[in-house]
Backbone bond lengths (Angstrom), bond angles and torsions (degrees), N, CA, C in turn:
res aa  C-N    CA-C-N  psi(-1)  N-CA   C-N-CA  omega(-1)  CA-C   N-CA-C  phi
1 X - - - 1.448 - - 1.525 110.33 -
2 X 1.118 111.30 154.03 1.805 115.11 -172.17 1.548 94.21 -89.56
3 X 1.139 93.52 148.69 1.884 91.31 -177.59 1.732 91.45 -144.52
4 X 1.663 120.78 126.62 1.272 118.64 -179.41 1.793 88.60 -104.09
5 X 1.569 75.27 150.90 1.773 96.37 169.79 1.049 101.12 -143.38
6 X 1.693 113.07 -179.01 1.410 115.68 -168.92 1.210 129.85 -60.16
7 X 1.688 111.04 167.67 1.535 94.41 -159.13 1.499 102.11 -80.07
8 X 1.351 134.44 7.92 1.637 127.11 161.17 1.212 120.56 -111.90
9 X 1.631 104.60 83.08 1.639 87.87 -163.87 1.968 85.60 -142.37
10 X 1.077 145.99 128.83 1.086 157.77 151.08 2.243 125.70 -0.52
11 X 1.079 82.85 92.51 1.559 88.58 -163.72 1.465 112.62 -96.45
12 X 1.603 122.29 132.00 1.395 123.70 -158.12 1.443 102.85 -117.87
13 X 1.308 116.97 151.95 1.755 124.28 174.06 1.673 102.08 -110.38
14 X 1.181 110.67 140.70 1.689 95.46 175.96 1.985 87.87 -155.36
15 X 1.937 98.59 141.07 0.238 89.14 -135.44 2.215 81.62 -115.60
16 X 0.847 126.93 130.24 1.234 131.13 -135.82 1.772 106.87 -101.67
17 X 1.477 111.50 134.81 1.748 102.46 176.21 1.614 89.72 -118.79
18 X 1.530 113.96 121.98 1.547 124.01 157.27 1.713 111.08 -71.64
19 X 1.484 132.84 153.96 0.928 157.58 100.79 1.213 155.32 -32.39
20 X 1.125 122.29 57.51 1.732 120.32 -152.72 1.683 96.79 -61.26
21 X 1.160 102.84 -57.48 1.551 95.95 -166.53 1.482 116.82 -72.28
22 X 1.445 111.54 -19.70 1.570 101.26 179.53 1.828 112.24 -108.08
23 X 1.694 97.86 -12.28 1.967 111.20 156.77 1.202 95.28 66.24
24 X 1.349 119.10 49.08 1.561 134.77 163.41 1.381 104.62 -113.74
25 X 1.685 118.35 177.56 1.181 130.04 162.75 1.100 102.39 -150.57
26 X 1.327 119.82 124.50 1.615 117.08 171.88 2.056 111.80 -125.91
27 X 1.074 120.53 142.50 1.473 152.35 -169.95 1.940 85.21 -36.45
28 X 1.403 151.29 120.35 1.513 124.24 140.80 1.626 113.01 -97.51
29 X 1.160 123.36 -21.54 1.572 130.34 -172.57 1.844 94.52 -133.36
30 X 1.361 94.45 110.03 1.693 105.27 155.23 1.914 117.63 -122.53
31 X 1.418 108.21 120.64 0.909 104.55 -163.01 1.772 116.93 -140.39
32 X 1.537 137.16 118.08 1.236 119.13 -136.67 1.552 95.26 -82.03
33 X 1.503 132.45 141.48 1.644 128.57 169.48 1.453 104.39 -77.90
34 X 1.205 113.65 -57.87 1.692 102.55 -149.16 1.349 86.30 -154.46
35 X 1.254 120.60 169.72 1.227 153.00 142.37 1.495 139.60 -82.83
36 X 2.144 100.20 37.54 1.032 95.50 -162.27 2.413 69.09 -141.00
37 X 1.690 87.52 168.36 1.852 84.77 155.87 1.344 104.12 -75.73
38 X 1.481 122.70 162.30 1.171 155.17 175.72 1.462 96.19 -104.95
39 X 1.407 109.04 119.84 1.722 133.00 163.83 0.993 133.90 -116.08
40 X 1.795 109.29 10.55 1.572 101.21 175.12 1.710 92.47 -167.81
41 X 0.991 94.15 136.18 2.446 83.68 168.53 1.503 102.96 -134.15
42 X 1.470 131.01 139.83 0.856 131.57 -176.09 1.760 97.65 -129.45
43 X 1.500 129.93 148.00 1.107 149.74 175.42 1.695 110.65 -100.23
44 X 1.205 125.48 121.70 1.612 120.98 -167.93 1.357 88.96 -80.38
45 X 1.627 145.65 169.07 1.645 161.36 -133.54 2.020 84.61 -101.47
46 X 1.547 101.63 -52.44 1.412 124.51 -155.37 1.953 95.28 -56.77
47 X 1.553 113.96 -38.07 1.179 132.01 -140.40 1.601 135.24 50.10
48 X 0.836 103.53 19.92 1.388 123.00 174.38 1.924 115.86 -87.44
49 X 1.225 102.41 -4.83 1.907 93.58 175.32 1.370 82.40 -156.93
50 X 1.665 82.32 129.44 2.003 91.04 164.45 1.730 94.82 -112.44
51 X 1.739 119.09 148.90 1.079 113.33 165.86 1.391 115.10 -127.36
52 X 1.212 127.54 169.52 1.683 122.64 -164.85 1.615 104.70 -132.16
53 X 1.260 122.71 150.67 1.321 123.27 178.04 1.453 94.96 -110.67
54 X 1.598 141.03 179.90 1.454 156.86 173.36 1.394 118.37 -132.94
55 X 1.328 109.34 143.44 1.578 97.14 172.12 1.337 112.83 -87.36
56 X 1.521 124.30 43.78 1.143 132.72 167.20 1.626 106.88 -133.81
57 X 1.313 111.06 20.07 1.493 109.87 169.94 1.553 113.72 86.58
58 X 1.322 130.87 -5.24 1.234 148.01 -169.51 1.760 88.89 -62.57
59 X 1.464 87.89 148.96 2.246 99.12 138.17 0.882 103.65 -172.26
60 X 1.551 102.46 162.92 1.700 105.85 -155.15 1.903 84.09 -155.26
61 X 1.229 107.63 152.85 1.203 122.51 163.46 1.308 112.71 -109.64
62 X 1.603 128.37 145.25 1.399 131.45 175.25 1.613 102.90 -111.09
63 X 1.310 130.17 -173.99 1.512 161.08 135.83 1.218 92.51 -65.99
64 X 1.311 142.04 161.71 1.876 138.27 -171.98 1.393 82.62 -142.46
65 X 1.426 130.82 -58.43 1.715 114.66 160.36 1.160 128.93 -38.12
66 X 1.438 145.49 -37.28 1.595 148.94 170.92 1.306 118.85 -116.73
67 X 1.099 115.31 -19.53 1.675 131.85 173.66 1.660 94.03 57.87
68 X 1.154 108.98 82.44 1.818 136.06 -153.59 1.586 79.44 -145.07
69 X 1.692 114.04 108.02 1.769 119.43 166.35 1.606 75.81 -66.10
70 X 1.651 74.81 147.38 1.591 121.99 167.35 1.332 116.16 -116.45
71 X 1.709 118.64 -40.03 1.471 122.13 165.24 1.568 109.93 -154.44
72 X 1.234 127.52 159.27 1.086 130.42 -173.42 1.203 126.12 -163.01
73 X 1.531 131.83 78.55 1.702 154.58 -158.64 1.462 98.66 -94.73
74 X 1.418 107.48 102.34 0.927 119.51 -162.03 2.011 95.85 -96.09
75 X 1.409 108.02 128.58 1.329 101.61 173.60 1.742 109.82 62.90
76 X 1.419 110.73 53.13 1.744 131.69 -172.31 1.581 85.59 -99.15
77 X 1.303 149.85 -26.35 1.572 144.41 -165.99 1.271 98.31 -129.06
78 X 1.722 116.28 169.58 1.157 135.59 177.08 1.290 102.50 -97.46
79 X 1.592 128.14 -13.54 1.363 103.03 -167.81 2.026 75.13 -163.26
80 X 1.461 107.84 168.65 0.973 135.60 -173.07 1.709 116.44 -35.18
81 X 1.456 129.57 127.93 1.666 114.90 -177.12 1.281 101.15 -66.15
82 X 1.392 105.86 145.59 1.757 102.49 165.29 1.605 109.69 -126.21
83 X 1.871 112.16 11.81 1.487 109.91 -174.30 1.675 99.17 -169.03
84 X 0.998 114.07 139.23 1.691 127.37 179.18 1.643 94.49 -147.74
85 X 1.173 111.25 156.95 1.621 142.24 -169.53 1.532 117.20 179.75
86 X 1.574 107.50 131.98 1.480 115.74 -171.70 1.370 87.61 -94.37
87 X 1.419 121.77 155.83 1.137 135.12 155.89 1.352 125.50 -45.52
88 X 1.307 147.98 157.11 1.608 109.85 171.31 1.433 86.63 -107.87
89 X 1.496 100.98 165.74 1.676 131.15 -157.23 1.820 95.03 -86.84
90 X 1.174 117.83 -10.87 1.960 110.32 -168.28 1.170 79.68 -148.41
91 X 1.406 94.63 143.79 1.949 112.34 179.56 1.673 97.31 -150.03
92 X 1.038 117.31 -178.42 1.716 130.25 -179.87 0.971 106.22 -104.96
93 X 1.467 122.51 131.40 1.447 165.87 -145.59 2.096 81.99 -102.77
94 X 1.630 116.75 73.45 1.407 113.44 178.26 1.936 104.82 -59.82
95 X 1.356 129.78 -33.84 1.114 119.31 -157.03 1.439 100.04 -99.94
96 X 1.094 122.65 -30.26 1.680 111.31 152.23 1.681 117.43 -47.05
97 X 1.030 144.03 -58.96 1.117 157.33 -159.60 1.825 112.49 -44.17
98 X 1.228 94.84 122.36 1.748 98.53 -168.27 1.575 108.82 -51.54
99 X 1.270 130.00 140.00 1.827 125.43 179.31 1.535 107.76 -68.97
100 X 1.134 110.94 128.46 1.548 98.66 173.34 1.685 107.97 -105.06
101 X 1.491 103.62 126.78 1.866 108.45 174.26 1.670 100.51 -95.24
């Protein structure tokens, strides 16, 4: 069950191995983020960077393999994240693109 606590209270990333055949999940990387709640987590397309928003305006990017901060802007909002999104890494080539009449 999700259980909120205060908004300064110690927030953890962990980082999870499934089991198909034995339909477990157990913890392999636990690692503490911040010292703030966590209000938002976003997964990059690649899976290679998870990043977290705070209800203190924080964001921080991790490693999602070692959960190793990568960046961490502490106090980037006035008020709590409610949305994060990675860019995606491949986009469409608009000026290549045949003209359509």
């Amino acid at each position: 069950p999700f259980q909120r606590g205060s908004k300064n209270q110690r927030s953890f990333l962990v980082l999870w191995a499934y089991s198909k055949e034995r339909n477990i999940c157990r913890p392999i990387v636990i690692k503490a983020a911040c010292e703030e709640a966590i209000s938002k987590l976003s997964v990059s397309e690649c899976g290679d960077f998870t990043a977290i928003g705070t209800m203190s305006g924080s964001v921080g990017v991790f490693d999602t393999h070692e959960m190793k901060r990568l960046l961490y802007a502490e106090g980037t909002h006035g008020i709590f994240v409610t949305g994060l999104e990675f860019v995606p890494t491949t986009s469409i080539d608009v000026a290549a693109a045949p003209n359509e009449k």
